[in-house]
Structures are given as C-alpha cells and as structure tokens.
C-alpha positions as semicolon CSV with decimal commas, in nm:
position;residue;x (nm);y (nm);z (nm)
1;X;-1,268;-0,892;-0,623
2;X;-1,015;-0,976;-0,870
3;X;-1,115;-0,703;-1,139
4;X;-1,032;-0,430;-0,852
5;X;-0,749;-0,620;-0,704
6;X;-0,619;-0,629;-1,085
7;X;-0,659;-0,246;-1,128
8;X;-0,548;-0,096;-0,839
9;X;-0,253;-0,380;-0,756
10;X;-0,120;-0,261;-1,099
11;X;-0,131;0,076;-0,975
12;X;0,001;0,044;-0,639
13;X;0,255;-0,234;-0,736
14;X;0,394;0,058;-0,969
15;X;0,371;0,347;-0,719
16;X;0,532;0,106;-0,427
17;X;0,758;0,042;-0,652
18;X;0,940;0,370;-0,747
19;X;0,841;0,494;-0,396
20;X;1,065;0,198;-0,277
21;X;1,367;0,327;-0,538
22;X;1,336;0,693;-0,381
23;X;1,228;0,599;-0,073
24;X;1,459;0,905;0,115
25;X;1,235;1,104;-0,061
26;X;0,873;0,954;-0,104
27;X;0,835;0,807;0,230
28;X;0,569;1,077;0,345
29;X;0,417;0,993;-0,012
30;X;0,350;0,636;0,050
31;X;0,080;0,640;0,369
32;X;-0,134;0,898;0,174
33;X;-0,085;0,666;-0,164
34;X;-0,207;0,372;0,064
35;X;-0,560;0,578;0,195
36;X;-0,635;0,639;-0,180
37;X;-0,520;0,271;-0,325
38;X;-0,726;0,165;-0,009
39;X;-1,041;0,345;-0,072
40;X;-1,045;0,263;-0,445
41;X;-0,975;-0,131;-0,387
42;X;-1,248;-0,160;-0,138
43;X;-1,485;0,069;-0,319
44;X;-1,395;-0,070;-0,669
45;X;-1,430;-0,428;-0,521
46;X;-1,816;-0,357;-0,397
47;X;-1,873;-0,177;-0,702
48;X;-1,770;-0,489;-0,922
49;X;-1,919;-0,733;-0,675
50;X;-2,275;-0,552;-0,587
51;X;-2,292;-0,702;-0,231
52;X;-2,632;-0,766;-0,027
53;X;-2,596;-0,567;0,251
54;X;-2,370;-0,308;0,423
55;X;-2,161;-0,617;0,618
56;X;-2,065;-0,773;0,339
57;X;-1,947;-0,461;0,123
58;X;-1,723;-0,336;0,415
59;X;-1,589;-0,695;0,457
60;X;-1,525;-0,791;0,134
61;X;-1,360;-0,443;0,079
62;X;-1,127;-0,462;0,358
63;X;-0,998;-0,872;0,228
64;X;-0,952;-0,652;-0,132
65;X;-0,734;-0,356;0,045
66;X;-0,561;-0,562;0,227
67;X;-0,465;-0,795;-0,096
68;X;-0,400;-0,466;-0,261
69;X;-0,180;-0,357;0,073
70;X;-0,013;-0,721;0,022
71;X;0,111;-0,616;-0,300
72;X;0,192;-0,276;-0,205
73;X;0,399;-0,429;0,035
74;X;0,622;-0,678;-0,185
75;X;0,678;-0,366;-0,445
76;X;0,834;-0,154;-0,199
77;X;1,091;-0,416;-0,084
78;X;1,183;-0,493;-0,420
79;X;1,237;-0,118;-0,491
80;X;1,377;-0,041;-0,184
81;X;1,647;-0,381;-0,227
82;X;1,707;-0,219;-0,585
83;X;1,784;0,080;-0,473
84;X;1,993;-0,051;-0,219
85;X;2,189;-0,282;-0,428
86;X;2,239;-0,031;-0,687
87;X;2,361;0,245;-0,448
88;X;2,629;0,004;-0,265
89;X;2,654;0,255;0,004
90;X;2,830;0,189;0,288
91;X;2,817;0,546;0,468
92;X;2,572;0,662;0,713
93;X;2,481;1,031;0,746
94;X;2,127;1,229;0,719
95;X;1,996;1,316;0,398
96;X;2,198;1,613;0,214
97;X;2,480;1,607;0,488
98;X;2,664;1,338;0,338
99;X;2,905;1,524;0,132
100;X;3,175;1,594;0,401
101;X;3,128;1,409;0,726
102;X;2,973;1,067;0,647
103;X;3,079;0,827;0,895
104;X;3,182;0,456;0,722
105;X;2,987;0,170;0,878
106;X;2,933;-0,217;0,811
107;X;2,740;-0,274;0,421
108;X;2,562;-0,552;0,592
109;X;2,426;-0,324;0,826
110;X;2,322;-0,061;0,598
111;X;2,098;-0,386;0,437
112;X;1,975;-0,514;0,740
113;X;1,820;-0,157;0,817
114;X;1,741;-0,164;0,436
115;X;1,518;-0,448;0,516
116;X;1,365;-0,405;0,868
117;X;1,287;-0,027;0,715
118;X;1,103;-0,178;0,425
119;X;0,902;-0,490;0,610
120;X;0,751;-0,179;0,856
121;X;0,728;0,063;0,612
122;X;0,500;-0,221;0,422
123;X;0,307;-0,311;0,684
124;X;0,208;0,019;0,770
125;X;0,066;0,072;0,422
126;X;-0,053;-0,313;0,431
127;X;-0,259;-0,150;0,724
128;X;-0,429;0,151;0,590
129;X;-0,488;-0,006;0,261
130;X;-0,696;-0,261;0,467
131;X;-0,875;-0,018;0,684
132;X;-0,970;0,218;0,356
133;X;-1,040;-0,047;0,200
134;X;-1,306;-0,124;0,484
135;X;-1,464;0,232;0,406
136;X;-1,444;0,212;0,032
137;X;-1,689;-0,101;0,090
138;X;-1,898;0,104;0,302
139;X;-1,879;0,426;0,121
140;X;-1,982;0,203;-0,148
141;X;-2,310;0,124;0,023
142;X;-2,370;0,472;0,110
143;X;-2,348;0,618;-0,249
144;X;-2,437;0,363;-0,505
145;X;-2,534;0,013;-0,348
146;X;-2,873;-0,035;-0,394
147;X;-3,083;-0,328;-0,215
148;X;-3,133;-0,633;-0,499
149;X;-3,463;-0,699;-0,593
150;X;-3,615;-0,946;-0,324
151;X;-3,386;-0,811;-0,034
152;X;-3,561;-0,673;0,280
153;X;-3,412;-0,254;0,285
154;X;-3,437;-0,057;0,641
C-alpha cells in the first residue's frame, strides 16, 4: 500500500496542488482528477499487494484511495491558502465581471469562504478517491488477480 500511496500521492499532491492555485478555473477539473487518482491508488495498491480474494482487494483499495484522497485534500488547501494570500483580494464579483462593478467586502471574509470552499471541495475528492479506489481493488480482481497457489477459486 505504500508503493501506490507513494506514486499516486505524488501525483495528486501535485495536481491538488496547482488545481488549488487556479481553483476559479480547475474546479470542474478536480472531481474527474479524483475518479482517475482513485482508480489508480486502489488498483495500483492490489496490484502491489496481490490480495487473496475479491474482499480484501476492494478493501484494501478503498483505505489506499482514501489515503491518496487525504492527501489530495491537504494540497488543495495549501494551494488554495496560497493563492489566496498571494491575491490579497478583498472584492467580491463573478469571474470576468470584476473589472468595473466589484463590490468591496471584509478580507476576513473573503478567507473564511477561502477555507470552508477548500475543506468541501477536499472532501468531495477525499470521497471519490475512496470510492474509485474501492473499484480499482476490484477491477483489479477482475483483470489480473489470480487465486495463489493453495487458495480455494469459485
């Protein structure tokens, strides 16, 4: 489990991460990110760990997604604090209307949204990593898990 939580943490940590700098503009990019970082960590993680049986695969798939998610998770609040910090903004108005009629509101208040925004936008992918990486375990099974010598199949 490490080995795939090592591979695809370092790609999702990295992914999270600039998703959480641009995050007006990746947020639809994120979810879909999260089924494939998902599917590989729980798929990767029964490929590394050749489970017994079916159970085991799917279980110990979903504990690596949702590691993997955990990750996910932290990245995006440090890019999306980053970004946050660095922009300093203190206006409110939809994205590309901001050049005339932005309306000025409390900074704190801008960062508390900053960071509510973030924790659910990082649970949400904490989520669907874990549930992907549920069926990366089992797809696992299906394609290239083969029963150990000694193991009862059927």
């Amino acid at each position: 489990m490490v080995k795939s939580n090592l591979i695809v943490g370092v790609a999702a940590f990295l992914f999270m991460l600039f998703g959480g700098l641009v995050s007006a503009v990746c947020c639809v990019a994120g979810p879909v990110l999260a089924v494939a970082f998902g599917l590989a960590a729980g798929f990767l993680c029964a490929y590394f760990e050749k489970p017994v049986d079916a159970e085991k695969a799917i279980v110990r798939g979903a504990i690596s997604g949702t590691i993997t998610g955990a990750v996910a998770l932290v990245a995006h609040f440090i890019g999306l604090m980053v970004a946050q910090l660095a922009m300093g903004s203190n206006v409110a108005c939809l994205p590309g209307m901001c050049a005339e009629n932005g309306v000025a509101v409390n900074p704190a208040s801008v960062t508390l949204f900053a960071v509510f925004n973030s924790c659910f936008y990082g649970l949400l992918v904490l989520a669907i990593m874990s549930g992907f990486g549920a069926v990366g375990g089992g797809l696992w099974t299906k394609t290239l898990g083969k029963p150990k010598a000694g193991t009862p199949t059927g």
